[in-house]
OpenMM code with the backbone's topology and positions (N, CA, C; nanometers):
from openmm import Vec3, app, unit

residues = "UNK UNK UNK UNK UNK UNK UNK UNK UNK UNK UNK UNK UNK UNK UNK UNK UNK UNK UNK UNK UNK UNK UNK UNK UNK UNK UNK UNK UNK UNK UNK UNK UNK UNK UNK UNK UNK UNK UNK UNK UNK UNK UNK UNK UNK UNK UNK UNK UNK UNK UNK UNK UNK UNK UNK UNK UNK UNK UNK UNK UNK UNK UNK UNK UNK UNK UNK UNK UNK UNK UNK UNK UNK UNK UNK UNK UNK UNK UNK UNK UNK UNK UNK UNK UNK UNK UNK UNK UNK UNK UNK UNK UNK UNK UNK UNK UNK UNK UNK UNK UNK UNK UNK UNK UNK UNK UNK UNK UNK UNK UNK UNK UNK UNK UNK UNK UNK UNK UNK UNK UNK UNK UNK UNK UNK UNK UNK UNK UNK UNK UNK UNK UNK UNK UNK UNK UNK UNK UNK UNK UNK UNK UNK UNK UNK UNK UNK UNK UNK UNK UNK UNK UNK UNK UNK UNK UNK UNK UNK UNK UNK UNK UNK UNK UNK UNK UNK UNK UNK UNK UNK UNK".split()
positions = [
    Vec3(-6.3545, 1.4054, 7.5939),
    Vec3(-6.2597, 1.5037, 7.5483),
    Vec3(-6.1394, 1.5018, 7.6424),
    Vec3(-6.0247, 1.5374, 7.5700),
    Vec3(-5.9267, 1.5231, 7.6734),
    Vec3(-5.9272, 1.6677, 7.7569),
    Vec3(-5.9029, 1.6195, 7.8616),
    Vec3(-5.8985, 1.7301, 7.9981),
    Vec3(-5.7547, 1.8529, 7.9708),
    Vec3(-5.7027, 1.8066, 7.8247),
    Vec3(-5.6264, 1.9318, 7.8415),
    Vec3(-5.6427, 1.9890, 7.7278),
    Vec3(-5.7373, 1.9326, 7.6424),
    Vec3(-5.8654, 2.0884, 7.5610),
    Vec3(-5.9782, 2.1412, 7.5957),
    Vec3(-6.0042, 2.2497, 7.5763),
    Vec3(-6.1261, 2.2895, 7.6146),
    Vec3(-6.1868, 2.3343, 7.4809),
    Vec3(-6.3087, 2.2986, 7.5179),
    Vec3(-6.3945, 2.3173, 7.3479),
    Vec3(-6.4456, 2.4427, 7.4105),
    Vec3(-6.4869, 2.4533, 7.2625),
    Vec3(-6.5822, 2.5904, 7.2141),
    Vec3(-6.6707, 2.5990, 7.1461),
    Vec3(-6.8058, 2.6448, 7.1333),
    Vec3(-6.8986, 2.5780, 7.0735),
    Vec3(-6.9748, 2.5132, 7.1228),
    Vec3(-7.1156, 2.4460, 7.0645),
    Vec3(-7.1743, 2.3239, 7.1175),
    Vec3(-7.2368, 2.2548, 7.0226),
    Vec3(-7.2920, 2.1079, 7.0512),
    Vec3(-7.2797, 1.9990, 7.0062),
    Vec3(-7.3743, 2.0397, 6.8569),
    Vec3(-7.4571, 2.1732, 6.8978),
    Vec3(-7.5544, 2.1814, 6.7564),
    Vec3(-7.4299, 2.2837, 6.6583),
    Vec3(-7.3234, 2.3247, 6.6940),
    Vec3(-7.2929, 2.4550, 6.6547),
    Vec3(-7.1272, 2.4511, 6.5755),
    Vec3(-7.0995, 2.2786, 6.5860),
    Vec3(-6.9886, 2.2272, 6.5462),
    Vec3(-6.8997, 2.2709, 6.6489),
    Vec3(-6.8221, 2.1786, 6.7370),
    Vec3(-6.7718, 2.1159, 6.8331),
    Vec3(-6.6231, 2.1692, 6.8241),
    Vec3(-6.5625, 2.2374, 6.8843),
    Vec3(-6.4135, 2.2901, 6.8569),
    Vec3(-6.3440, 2.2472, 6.9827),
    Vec3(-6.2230, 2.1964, 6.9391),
    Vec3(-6.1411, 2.2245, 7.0895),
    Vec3(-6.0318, 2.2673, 7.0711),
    Vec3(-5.9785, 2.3410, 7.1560),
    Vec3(-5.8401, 2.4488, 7.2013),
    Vec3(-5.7130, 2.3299, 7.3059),
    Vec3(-5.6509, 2.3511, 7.2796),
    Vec3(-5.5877, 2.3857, 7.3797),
    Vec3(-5.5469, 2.4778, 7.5047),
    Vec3(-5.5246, 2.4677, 7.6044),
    Vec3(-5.5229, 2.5632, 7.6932),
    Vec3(-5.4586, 2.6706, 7.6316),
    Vec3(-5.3558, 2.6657, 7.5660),
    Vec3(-5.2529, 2.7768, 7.4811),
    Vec3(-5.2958, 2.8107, 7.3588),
    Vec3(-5.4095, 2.7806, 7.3383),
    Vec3(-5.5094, 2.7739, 7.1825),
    Vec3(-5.6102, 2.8608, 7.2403),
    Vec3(-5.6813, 2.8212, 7.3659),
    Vec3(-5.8231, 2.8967, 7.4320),
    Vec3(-5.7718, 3.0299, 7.4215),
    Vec3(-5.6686, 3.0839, 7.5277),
    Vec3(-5.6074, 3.1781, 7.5692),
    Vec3(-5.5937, 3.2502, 7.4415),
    Vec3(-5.4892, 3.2156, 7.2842),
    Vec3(-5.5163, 3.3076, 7.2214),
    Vec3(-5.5798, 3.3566, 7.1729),
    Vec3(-5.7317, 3.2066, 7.1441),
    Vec3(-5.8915, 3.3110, 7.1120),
    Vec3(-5.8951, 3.3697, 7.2007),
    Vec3(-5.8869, 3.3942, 7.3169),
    Vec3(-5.9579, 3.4996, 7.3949),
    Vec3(-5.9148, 3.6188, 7.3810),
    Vec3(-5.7819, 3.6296, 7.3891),
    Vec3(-5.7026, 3.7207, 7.3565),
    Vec3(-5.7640, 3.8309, 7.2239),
    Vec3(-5.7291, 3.7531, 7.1120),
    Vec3(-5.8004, 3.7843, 6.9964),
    Vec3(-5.9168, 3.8219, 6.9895),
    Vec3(-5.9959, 3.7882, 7.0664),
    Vec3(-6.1761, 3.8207, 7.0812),
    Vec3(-6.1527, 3.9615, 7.1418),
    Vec3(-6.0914, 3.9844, 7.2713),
    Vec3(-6.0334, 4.0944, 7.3706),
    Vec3(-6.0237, 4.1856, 7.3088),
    Vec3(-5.9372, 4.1712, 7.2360),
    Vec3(-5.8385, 4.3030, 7.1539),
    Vec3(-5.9360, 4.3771, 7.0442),
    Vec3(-6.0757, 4.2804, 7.0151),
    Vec3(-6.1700, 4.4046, 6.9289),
    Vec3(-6.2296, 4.4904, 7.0194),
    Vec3(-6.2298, 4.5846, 6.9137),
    Vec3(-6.2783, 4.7472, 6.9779),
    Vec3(-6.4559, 4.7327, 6.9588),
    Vec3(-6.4829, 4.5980, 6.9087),
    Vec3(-6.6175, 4.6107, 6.8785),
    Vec3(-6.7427, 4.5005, 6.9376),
    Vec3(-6.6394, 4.4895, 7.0279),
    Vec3(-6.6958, 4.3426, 7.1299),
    Vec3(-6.6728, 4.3697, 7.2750),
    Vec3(-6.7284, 4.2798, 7.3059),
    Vec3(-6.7050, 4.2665, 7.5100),
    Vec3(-6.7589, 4.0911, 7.5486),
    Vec3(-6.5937, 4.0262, 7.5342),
    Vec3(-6.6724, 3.8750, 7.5737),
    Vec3(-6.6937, 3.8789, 7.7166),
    Vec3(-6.7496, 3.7851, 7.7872),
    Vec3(-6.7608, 3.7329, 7.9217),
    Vec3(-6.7476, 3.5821, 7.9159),
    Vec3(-6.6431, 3.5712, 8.0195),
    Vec3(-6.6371, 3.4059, 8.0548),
    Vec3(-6.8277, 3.3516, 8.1096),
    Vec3(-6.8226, 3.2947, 8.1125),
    Vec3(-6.9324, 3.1972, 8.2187),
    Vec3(-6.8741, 3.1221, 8.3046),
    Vec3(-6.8991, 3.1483, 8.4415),
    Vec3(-6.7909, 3.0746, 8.5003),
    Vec3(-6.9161, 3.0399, 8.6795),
    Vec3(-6.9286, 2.9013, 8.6838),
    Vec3(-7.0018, 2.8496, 8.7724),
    Vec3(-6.9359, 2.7536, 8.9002),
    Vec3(-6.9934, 2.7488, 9.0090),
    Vec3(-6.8806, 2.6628, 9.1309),
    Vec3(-6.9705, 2.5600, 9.1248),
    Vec3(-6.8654, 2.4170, 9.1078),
    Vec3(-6.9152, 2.2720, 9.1288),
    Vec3(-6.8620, 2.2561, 9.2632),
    Vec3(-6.9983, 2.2359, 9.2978),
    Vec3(-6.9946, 2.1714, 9.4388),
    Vec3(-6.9328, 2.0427, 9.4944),
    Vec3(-6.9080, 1.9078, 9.3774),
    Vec3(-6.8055, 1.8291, 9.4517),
    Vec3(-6.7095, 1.8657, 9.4184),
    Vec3(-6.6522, 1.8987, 9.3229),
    Vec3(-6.5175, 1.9725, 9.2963),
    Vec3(-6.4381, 2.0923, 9.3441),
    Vec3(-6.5629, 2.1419, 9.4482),
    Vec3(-6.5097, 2.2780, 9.5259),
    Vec3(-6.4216, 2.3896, 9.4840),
    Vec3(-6.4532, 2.3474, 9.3005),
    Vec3(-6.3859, 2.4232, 9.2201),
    Vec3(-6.4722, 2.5367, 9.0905),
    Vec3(-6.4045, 2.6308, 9.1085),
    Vec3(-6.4576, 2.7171, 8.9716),
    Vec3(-6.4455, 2.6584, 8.8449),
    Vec3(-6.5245, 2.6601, 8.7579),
    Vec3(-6.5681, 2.6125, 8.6424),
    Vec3(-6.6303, 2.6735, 8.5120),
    Vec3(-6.5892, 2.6668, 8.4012),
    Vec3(-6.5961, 2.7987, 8.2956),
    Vec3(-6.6739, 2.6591, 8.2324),
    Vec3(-6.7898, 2.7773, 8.2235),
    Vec3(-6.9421, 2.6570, 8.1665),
    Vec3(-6.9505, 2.7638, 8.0132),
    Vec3(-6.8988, 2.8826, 7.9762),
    Vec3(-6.9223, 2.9156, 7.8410),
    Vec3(-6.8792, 3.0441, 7.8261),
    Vec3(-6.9056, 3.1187, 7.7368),
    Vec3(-6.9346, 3.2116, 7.7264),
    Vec3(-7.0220, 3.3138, 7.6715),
    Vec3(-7.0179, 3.4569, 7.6510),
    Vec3(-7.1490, 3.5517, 7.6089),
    Vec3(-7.0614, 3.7019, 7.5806),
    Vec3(-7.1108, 3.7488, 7.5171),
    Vec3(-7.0663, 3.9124, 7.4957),
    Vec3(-7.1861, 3.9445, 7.4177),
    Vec3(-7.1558, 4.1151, 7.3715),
    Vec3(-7.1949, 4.1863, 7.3207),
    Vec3(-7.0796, 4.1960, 7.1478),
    Vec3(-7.1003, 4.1542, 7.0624),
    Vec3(-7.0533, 4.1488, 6.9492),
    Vec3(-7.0740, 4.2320, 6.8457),
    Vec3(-7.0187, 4.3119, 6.7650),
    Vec3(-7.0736, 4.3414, 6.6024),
    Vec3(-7.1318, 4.5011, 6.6550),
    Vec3(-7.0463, 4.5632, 6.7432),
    Vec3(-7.1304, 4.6629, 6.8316),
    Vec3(-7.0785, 4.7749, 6.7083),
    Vec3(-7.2415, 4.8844, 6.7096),
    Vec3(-7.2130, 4.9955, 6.6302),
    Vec3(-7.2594, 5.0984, 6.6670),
    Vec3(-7.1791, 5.1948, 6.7431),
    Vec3(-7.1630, 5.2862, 6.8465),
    Vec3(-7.2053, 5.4044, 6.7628),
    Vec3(-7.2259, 5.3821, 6.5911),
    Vec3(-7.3234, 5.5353, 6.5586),
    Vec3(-7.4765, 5.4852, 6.5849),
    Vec3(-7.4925, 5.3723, 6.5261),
    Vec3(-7.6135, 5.3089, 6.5674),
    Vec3(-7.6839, 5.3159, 6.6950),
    Vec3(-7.5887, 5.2364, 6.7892),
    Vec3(-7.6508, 5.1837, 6.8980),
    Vec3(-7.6446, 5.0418, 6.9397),
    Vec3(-7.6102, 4.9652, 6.8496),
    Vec3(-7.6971, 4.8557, 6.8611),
    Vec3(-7.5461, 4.7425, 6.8382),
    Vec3(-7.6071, 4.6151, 6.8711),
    Vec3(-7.4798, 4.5092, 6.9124),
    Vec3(-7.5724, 4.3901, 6.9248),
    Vec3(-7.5070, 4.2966, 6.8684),
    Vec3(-7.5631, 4.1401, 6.8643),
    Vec3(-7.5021, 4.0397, 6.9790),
    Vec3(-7.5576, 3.9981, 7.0065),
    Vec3(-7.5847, 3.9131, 7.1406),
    Vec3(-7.4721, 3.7728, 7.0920),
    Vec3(-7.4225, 3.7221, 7.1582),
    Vec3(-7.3480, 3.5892, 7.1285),
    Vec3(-7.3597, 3.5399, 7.2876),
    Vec3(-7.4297, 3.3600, 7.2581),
    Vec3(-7.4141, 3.2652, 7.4037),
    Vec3(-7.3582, 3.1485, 7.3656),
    Vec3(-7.2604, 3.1249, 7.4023),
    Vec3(-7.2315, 2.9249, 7.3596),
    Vec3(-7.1787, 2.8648, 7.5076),
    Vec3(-7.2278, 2.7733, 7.5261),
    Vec3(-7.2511, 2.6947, 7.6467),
    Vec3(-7.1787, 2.6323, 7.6159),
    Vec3(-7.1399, 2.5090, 7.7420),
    Vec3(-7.0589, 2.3784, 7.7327),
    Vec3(-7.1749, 2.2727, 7.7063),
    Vec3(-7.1143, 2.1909, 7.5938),
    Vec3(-7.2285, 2.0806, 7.5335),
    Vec3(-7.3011, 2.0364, 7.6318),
    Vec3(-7.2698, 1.9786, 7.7166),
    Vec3(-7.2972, 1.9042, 7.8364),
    Vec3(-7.3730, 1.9737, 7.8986),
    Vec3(-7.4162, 2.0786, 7.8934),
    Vec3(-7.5110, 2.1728, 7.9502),
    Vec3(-7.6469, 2.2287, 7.8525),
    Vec3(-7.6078, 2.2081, 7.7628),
    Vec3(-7.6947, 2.2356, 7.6075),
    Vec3(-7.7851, 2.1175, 7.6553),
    Vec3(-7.7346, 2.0615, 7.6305),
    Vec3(-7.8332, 1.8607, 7.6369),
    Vec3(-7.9379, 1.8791, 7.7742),
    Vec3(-7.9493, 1.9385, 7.8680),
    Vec3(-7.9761, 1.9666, 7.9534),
    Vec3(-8.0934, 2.0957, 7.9451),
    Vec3(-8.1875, 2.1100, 7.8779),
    Vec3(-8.2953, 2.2086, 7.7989),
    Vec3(-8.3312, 2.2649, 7.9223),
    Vec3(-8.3492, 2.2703, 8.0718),
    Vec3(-8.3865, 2.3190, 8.2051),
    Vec3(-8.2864, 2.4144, 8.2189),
    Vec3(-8.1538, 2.3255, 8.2166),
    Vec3(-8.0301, 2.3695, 8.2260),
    Vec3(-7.9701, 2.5159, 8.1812),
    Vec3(-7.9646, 2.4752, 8.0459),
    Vec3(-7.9660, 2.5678, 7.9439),
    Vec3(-8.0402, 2.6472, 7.9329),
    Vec3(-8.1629, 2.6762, 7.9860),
    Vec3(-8.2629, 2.7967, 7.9654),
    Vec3(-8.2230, 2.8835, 8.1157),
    Vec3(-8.2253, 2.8020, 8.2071),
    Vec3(-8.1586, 2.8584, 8.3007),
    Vec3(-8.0159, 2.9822, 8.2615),
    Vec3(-7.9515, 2.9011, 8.2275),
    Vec3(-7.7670, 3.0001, 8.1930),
    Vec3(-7.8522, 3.0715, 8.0864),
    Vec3(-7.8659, 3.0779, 7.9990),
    Vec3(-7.9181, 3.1939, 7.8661),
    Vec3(-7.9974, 3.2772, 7.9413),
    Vec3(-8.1058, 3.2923, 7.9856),
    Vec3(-8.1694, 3.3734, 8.0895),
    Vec3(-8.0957, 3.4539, 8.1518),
    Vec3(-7.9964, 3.3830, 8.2273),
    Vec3(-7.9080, 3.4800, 8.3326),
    Vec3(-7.7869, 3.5436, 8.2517),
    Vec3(-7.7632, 3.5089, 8.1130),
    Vec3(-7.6878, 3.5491, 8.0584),
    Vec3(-7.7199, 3.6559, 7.9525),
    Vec3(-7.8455, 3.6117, 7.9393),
    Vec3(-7.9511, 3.7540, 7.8643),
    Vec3(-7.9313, 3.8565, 7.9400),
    Vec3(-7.9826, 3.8533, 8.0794),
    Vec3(-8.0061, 3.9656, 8.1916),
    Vec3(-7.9288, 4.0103, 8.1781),
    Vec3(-7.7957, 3.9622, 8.2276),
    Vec3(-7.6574, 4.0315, 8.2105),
    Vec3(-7.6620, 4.1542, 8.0971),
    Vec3(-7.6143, 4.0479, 7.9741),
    Vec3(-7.6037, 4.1160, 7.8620),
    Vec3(-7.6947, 4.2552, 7.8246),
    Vec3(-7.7915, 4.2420, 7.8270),
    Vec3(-7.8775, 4.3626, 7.8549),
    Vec3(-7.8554, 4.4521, 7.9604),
    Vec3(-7.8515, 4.4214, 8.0298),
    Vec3(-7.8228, 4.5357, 8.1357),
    Vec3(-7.6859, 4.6108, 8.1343),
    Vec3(-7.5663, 4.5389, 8.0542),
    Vec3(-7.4730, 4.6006, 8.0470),
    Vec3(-7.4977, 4.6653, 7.9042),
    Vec3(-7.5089, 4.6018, 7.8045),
    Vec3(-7.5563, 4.6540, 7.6569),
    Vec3(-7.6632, 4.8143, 7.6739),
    Vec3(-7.7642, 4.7933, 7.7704),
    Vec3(-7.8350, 4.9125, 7.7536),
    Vec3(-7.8345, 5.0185, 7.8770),
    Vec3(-7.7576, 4.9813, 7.9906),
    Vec3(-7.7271, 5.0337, 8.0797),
    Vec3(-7.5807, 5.0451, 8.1086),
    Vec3(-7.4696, 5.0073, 8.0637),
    Vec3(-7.3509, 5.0346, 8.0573),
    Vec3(-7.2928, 5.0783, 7.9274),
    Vec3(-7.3176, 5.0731, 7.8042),
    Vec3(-7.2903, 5.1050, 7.7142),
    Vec3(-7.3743, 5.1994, 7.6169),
    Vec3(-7.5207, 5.1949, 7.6591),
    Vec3(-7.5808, 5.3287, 7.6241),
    Vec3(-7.6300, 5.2525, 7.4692),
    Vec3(-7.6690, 5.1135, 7.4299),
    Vec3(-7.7216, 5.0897, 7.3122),
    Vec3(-7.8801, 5.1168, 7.3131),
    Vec3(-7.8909, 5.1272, 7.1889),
    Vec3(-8.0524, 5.1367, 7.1596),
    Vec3(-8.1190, 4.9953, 7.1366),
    Vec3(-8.0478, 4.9002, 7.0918),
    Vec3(-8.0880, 4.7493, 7.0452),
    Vec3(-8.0035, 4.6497, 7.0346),
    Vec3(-8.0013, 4.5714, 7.1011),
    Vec3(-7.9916, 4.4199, 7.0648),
    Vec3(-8.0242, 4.3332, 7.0181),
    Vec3(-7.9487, 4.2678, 6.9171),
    Vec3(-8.0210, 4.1835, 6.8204),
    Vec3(-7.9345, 4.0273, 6.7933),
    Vec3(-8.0350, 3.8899, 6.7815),
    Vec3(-7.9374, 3.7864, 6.7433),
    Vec3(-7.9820, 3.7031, 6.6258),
    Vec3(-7.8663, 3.6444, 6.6099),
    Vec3(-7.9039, 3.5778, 6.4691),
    Vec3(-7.9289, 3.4265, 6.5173),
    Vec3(-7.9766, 3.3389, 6.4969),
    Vec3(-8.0315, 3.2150, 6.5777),
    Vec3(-8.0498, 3.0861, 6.4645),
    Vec3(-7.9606, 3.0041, 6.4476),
    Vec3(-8.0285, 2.8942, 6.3586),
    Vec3(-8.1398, 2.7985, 6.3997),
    Vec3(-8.2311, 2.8072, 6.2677),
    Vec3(-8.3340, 2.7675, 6.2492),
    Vec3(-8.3507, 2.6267, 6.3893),
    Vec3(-8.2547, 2.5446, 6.3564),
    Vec3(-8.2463, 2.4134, 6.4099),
    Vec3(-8.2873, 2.4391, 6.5776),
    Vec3(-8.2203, 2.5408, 6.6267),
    Vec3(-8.1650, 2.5658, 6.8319),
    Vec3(-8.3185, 2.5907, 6.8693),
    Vec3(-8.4208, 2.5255, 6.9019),
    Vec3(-8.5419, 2.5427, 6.9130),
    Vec3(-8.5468, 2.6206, 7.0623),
    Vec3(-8.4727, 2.5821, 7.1403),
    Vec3(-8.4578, 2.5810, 7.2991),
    Vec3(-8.4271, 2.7103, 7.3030),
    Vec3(-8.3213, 2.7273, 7.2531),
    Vec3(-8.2536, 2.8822, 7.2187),
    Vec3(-8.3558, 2.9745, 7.2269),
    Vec3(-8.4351, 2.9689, 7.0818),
    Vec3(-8.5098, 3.0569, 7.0280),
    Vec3(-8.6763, 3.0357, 7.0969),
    Vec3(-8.7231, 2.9803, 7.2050),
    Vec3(-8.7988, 2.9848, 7.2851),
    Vec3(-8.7660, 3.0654, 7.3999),
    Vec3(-8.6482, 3.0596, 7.4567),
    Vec3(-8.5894, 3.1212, 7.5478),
    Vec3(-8.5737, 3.2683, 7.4927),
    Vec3(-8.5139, 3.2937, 7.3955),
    Vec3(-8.5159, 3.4764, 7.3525),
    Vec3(-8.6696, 3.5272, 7.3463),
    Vec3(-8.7475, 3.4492, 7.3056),
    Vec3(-8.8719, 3.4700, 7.2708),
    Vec3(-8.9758, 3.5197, 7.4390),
    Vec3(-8.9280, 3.3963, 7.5335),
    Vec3(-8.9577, 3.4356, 7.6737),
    Vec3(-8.8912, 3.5672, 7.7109),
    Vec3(-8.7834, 3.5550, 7.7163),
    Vec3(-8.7221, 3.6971, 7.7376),
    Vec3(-8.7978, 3.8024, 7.7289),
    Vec3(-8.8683, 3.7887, 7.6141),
    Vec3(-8.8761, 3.9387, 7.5550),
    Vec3(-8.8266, 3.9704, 7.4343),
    Vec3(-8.7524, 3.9045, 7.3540),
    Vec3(-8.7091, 3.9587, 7.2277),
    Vec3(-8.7908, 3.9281, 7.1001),
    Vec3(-8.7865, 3.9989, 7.0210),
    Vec3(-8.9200, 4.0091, 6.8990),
    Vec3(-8.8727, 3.9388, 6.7862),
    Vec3(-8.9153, 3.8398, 6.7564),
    Vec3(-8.8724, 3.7927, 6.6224),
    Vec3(-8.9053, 3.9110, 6.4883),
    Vec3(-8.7966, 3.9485, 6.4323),
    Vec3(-8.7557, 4.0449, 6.3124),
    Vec3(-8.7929, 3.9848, 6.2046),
    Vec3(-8.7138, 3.8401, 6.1735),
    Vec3(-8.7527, 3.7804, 6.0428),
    Vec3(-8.6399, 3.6950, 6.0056),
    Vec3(-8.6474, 3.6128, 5.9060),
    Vec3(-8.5954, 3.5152, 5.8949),
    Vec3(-8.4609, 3.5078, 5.7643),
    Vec3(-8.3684, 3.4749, 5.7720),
    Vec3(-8.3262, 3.4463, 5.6575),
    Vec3(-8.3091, 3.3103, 5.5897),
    Vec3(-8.4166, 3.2956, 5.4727),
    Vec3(-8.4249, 3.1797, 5.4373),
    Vec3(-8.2861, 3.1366, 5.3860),
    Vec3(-8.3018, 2.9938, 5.3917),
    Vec3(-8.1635, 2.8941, 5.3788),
    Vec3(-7.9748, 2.9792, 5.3966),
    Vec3(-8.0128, 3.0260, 5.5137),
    Vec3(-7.8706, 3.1277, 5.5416),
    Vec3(-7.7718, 3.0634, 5.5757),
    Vec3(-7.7724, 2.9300, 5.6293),
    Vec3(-7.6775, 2.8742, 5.7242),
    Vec3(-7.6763, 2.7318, 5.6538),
    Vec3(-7.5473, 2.6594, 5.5834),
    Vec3(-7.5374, 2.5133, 5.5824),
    Vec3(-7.4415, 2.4921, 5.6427),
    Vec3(-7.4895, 2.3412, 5.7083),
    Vec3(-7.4185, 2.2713, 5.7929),
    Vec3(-7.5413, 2.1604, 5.8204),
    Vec3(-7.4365, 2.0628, 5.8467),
    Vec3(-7.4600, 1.8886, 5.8569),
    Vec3(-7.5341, 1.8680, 5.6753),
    Vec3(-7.5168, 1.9026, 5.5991),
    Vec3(-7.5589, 1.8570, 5.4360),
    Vec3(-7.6514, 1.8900, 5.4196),
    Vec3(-7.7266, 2.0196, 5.4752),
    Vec3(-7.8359, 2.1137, 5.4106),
    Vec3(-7.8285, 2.2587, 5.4728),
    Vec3(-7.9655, 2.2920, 5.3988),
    Vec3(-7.9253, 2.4385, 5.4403),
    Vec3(-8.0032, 2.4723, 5.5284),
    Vec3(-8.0285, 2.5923, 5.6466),
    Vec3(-8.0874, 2.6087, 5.7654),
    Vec3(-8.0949, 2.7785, 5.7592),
    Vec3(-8.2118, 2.8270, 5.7851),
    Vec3(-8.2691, 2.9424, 5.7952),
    Vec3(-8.2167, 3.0078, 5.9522),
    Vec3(-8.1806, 3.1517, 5.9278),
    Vec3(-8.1139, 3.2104, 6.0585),
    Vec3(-8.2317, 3.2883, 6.0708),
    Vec3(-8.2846, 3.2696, 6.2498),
    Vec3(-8.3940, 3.3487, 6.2549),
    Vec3(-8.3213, 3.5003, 6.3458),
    Vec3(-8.3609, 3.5843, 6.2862),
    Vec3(-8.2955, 3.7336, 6.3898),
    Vec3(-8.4241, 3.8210, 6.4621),
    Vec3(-8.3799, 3.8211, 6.5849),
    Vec3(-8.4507, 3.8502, 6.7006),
    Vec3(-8.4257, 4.0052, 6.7599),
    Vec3(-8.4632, 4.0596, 6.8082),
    Vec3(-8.4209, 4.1703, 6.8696),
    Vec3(-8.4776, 4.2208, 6.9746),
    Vec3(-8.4587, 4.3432, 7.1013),
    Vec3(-8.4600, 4.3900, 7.1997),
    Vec3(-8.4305, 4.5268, 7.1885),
    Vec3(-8.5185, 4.6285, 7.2181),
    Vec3(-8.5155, 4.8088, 7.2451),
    Vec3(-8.4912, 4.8176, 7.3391),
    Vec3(-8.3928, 4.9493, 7.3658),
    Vec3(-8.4095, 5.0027, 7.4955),
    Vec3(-8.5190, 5.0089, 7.5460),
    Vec3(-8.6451, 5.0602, 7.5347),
    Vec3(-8.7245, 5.0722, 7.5635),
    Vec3(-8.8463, 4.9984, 7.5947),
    Vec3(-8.8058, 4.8545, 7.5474),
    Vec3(-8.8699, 4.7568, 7.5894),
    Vec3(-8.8070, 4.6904, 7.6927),
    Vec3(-8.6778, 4.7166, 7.7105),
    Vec3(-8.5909, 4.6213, 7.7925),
    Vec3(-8.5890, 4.7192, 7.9221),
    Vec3(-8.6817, 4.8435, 7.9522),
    Vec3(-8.7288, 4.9079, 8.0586),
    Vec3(-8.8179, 4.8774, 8.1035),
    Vec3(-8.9247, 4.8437, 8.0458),
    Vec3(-9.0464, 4.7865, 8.0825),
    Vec3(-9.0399, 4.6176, 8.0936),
    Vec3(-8.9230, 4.5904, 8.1225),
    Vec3(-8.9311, 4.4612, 8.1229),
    Vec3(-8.8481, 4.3665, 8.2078),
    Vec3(-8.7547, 4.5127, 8.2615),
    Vec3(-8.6281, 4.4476, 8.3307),
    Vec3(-8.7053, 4.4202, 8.5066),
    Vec3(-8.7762, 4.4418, 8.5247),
    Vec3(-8.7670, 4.4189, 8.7110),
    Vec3(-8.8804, 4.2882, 8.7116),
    Vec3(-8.9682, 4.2849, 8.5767),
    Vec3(-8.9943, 4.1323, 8.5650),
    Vec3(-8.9274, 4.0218, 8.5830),
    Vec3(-8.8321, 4.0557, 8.4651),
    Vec3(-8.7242, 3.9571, 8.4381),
    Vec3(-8.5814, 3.9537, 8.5268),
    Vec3(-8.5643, 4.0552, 8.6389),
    Vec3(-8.4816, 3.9985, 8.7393),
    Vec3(-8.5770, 3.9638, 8.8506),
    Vec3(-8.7125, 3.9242, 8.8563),
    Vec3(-8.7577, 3.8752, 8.9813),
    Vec3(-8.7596, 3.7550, 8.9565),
    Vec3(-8.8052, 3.7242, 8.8103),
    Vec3(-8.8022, 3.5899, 8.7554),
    Vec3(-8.6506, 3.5275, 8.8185),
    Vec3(-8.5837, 3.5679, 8.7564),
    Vec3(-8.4436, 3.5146, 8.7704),
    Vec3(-8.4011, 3.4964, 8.9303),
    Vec3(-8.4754, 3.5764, 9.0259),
    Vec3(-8.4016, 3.5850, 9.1635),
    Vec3(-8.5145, 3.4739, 9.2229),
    Vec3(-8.5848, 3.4129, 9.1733),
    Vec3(-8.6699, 3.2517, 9.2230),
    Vec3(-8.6092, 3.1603, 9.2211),
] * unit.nanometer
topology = app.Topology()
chain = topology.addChain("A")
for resn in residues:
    res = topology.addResidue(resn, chain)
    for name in ("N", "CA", "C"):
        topology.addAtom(name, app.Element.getBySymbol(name[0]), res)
């Protein structure tokens, strides 16, 4: 890819790239809803002695009579391919998200929608802690068929009984 786009997306999720003046106004645009909260992902490479934006994550689709807000993670491809890797960042990006979702914003539930295909993904929510809800058959086409979205979810009240597990895990 050329070094003066930055993609978005990953390699299972159809592959986008921005321009630096393209990134900036998605972000912008993402920013400005009253019904979201993105977060960069942003990691230090050690030969590069430089900061590095490996993805991002928010709280999306948030409904403040409800409670409740859907989870969004997209990594840099190059890190997806990498299944250690990648369970690693989603983990620490779960934690996050939860802890601000049910401890900074006062939700009752978190919930994601997950295609059938992201196996890694949906092992990882599953470790977490999140409950598979149910499925929507053939919800999603892409690559010339159709693909079932599995939706997952997280309670406050499970994500109490669960949080000093899952930051000891994470602090190993």
């Amino acid at each position: 890819m050329d070094k003066n786009n930055i993609w978005i997306g990953d390699e299972e999720m159809s592959n986008f790239t921005y321009t630096f003046s393209g990134w900036l106004k998605f972000i912008k645009n993402l920013s400005e809803k009253e019904n979201q909260v993105i977060f960069g992902i942003i990691t230090f490479n050690e030969e590069s002695k430089k900061k590095m934006l490996i993805g991002y994550c928010g709280v999306t689709n948030i409904n403040f009579k409800n409670r409740s807000g859907e989870i969004s993670f997209l990594a840099d491809p190059d890190r997806v391919k990498d299944e250690k890797l990648y369970r690693e960042d989603f983990l620490s990006a779960l934690y996050m998200l939860c802890k601000y979702g049910f401890e900074e914003i006062n939700l009752n539930k978190l919930f994601t929608e997950t295609f059938s295909f992201r196996k890694t993904h949906l092992e990882t929510l599953e470790e977490f802690g999140f409950k598979r809800d149910g499925i929507l058959r053939n919800h999603h086409f892409t690559y010339g068929q159709y693909y079932d979205s599995v939706i997952h979810s997280l309670l406050i009240s499970e994500w109490k009984q669960k949080r000093e597990r899952i930051k000891s895990e994470l602090e190993k």
